[in-house]
Wavefront OBJ file of the C-alpha trace (Angstrom):
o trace
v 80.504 117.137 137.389
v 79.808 117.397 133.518
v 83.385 117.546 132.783
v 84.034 114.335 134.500
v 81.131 112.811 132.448
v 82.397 113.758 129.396
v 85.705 111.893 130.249
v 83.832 108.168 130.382
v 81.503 108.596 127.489
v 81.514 106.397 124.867
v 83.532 107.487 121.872
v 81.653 107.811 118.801
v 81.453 104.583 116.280
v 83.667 104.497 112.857
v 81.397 105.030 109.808
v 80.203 101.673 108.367
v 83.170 99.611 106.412
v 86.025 101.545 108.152
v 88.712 99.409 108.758
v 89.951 99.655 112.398
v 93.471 98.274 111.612
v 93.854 100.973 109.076
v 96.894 103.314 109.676
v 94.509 106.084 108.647
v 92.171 105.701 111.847
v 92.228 108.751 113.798
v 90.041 107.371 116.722
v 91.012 107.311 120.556
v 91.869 103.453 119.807
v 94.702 104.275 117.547
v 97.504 102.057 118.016
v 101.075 103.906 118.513
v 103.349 103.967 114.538
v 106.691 101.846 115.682
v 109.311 104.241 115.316
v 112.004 101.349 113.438
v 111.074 98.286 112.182
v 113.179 95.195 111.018
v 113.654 97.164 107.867
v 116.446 99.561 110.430
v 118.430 96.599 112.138
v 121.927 97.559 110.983
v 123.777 95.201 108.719
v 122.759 93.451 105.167
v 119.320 93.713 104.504
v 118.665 89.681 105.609
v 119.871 90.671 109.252
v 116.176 90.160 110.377
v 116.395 86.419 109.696
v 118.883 85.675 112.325
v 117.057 88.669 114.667
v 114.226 87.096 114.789
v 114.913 83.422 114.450
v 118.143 83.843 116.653
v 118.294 86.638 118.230
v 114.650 87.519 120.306
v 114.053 83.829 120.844
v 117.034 83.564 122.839
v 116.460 87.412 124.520
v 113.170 86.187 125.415
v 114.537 83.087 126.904
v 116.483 85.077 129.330
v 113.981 87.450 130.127
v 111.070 84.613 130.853
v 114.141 82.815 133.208
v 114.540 86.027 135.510
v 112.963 87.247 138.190
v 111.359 90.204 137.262
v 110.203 89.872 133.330
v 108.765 92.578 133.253
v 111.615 95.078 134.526
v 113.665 96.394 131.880
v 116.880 96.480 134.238
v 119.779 94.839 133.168
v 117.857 93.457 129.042
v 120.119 96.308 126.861
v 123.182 95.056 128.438
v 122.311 91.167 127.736
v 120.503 92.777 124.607
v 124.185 93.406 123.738
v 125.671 90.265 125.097
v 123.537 88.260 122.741
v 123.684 90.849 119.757
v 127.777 90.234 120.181
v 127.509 86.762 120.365
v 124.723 86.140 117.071
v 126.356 88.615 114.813
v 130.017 88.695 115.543
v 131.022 90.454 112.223
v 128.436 93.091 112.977
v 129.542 95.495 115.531
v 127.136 97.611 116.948
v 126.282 99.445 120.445
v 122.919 99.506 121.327
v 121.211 102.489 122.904
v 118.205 103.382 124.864
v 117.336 105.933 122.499
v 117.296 106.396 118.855
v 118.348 102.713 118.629
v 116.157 100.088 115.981
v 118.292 97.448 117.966
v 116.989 98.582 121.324
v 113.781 100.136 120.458
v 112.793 96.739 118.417
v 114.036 94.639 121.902
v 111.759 96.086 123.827
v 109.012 95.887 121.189
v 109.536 92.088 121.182
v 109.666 91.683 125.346
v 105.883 93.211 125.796
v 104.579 92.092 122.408
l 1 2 3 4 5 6 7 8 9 10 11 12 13 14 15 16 17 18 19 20 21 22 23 24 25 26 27 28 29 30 31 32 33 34 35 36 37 38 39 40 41 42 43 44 45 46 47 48 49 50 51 52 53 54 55 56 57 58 59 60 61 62 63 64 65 66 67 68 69 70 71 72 73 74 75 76 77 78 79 80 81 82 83 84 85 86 87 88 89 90 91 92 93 94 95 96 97 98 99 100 101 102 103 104 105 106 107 108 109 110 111
């Protein structure tokens, strides 16, 4: 019974003036590091304009339209419908793993 005490304890408070956004933070809170950013997007290095003023909003569009929003069947392949379609003269086949394209998609549909 001690052991399952132990599990809903409080965890201990951050010294005074730690900041809790800080990528230092060890503490059970600790948000997950994204693994790409809109730094990785493949193309020129202004490709994140039209991503995120272009690109997502429509994505997100079609994912608040269907039935299940929250299912991740069927986004990657209108992920790559729309990636065709806003960046013609950038080919590129997204993945579910090891893709910025992808991993950045589903980043934006829970954020």
């Amino acid at each position: 019974m001690q052991d399952a005490v132990k599990i809903y304890q409080t965890p201990p408070a951050p010294e005074p003036g730690h900041n809790h956004d800080s990528d230092s933070y060890d503490g059970p809170f600790k948000k997950p590091k994204a693994k790409f950013s809109l730094a990785d997007l493949p193309g020129p290095p202004d490709t994140w304009y039209s991503f995120t003023d272009i690109f997502i909003p429509q994505l997100l569009d079609y994912v608040g339209c269907s039935e299940r929003p929250w299912s991740p069947d069927g986004i990657l392949t209108k992920a790559q419908d729309l990636w065709d379609s806003t960046f013609p003269d950038l080919p590129h086949l997204l993945r579910e793993k090891d893709d910025p394209v992808s991993h950045l998609v589903c980043y934006y549909q829970y954020s």
